[in-house]
GUTOR-471261 format. One record per residue (C-alpha): residue number from 0; residue in one letter; x, z, y. Coordinates in Angstrom, 2 decimals, always signed. Layout:
<atoms>
[NUM,A,[X,Z,Y]]
...
</atoms>
This chain:
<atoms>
[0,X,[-81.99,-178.45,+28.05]]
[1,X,[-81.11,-175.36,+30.03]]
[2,X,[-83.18,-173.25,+32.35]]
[3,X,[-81.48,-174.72,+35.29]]
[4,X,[-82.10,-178.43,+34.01]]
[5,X,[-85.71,-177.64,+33.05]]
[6,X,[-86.57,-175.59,+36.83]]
[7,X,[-84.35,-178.93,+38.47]]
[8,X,[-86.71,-181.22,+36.40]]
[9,X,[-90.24,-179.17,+37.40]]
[10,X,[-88.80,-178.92,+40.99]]
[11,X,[-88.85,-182.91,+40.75]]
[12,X,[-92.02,-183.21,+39.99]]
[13,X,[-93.02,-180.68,+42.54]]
[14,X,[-91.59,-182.75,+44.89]]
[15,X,[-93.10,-185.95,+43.80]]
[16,X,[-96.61,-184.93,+43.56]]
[17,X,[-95.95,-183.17,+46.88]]
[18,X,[-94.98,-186.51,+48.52]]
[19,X,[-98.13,-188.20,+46.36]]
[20,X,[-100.66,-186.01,+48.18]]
[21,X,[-98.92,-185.98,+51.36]]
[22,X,[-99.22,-190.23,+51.46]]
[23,X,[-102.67,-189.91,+49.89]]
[24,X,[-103.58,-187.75,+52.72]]
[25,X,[-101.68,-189.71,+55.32]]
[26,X,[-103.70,-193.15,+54.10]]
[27,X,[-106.76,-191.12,+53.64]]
[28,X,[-106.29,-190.13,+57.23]]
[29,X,[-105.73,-193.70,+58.37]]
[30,X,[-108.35,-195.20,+57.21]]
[31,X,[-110.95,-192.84,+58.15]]
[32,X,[-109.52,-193.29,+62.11]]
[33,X,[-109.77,-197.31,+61.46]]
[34,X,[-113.68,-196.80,+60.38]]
[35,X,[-113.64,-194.29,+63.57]]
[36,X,[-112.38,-197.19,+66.02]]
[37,X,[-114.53,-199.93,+63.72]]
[38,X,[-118.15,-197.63,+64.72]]
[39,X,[-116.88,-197.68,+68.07]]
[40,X,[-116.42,-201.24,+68.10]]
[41,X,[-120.05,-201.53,+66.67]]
[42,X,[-121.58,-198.94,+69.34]]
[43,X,[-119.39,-200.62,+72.30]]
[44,X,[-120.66,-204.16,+71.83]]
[45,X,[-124.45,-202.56,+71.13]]
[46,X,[-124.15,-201.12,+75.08]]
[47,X,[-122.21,-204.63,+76.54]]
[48,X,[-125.32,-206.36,+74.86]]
[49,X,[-128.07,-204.23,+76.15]]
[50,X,[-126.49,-204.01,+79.57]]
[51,X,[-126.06,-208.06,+79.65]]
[52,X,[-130.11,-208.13,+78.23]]
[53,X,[-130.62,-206.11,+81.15]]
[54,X,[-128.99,-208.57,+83.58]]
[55,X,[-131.26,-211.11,+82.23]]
[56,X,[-128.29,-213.09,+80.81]]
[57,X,[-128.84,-216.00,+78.98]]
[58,X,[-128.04,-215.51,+75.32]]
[59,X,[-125.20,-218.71,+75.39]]
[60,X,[-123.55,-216.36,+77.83]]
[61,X,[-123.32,-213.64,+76.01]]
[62,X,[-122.21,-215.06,+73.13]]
[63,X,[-119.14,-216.47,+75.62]]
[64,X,[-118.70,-213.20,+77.17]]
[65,X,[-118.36,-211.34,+73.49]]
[66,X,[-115.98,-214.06,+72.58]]
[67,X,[-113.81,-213.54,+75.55]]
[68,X,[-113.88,-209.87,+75.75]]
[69,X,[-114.29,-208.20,+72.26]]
[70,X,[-112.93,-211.29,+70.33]]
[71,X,[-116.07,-211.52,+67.88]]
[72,X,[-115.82,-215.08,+66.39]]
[73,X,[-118.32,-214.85,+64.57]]
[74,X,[-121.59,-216.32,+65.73]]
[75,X,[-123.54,-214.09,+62.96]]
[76,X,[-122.59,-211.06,+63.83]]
[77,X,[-123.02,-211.67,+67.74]]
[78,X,[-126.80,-213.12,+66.93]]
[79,X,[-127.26,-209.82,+64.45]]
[80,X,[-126.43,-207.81,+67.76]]
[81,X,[-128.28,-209.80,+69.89]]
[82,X,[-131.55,-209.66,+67.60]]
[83,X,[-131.30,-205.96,+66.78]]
[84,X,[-130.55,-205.07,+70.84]]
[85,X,[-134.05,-207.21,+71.31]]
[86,X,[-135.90,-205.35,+68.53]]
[87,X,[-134.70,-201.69,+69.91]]
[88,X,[-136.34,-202.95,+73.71]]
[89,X,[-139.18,-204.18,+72.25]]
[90,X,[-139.99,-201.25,+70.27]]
[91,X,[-139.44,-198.85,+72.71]]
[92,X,[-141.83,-201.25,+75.05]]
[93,X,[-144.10,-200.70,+72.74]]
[94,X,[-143.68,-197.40,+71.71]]
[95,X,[-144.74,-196.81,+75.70]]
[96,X,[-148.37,-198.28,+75.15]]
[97,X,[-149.40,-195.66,+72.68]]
[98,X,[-150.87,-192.11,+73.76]]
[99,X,[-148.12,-190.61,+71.13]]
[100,X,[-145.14,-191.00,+69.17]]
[101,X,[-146.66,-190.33,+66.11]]
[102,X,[-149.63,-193.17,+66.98]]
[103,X,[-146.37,-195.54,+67.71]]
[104,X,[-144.73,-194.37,+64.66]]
[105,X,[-147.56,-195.06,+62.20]]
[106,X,[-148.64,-198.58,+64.03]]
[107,X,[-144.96,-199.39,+63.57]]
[108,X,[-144.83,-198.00,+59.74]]
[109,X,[-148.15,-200.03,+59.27]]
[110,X,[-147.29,-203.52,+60.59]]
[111,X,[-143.84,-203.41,+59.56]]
[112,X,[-142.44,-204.11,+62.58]]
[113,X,[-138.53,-204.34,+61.99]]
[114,X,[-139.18,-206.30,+59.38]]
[115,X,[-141.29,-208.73,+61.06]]
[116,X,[-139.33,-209.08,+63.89]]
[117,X,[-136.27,-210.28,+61.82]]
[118,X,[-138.29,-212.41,+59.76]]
[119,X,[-140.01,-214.12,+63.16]]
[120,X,[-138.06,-213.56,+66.11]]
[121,X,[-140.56,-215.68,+68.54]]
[122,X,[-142.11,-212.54,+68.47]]
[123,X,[-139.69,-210.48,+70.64]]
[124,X,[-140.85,-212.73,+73.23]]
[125,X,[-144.02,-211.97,+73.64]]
[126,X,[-144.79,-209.18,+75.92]]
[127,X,[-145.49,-205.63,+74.22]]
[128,X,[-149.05,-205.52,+75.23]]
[129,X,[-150.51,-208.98,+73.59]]
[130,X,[-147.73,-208.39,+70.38]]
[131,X,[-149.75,-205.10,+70.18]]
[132,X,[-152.94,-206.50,+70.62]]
[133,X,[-152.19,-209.49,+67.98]]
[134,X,[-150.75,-207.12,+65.36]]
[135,X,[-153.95,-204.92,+65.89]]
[136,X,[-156.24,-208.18,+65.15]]
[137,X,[-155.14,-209.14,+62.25]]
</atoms>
């Protein structure tokens, strides 16, 4: 092969792993805009479902109101919002009863309360001040 032929056949190359890095870069790009618009999405229908908690609407309208708006068909994922919107309130409710953060922080470390609240969420009804008082009692 001649020096011509071998400097065509490494300019070839060139090219193609050019054009490689350029698409990998392109889709790379992509697909960290889609998870951009996706946390968005997440962040978006967090505010729509505090604001609505805040309206005192019922949770049967929200669930209509996400469906019609933000087309989420799922009824898990709008219940997951719903439940962790209700756990951030009620924590911060009861974050407000304690002389410091730090005293909130380690009642909240100690009863588990995240936890709890996902594994019984009757308790998010209660008002902060007798779920405090029954979590301190037992």
């Amino acid at each position: 092969m001649s020096k011509e032929g071998f400097t065509d056949f490494f300019n070839e190359v060139g090219d193609n792993v050019k054009q490689a890095f350029a698409d990998a870069k392109a889709t790379h790009e992509e697909d960290l805009r889609k998870e951009g618009r996706e946390d968005q999405r997440q962040e978006d229908l967090i505010a729509v479902t505090e604001l609505l908690l805040d309206l005192n609407t019922k949770d049967g309208r929200i669930y209509e109101l996400l469906r019609k708006y933000f087309k989420v068909n799922s009824v898990d994922e709008i219940q997951e919002y719903l439940l962790n919107v209700k756990i951030k309130e009620k924590r911060k409710a009861l974050s407000e009863l304690f002389d410091t953060y730090e005293d909130y922080k380690e009642f909240a470390r100690a009863n588990h309360l995240t936890l709890l609240f996902k594994e019984n969420p009757q308790l998010l009804d209660l008002p902060a001040e007798k779920l405090k008082k029954q979590l301190e009692t037992k």
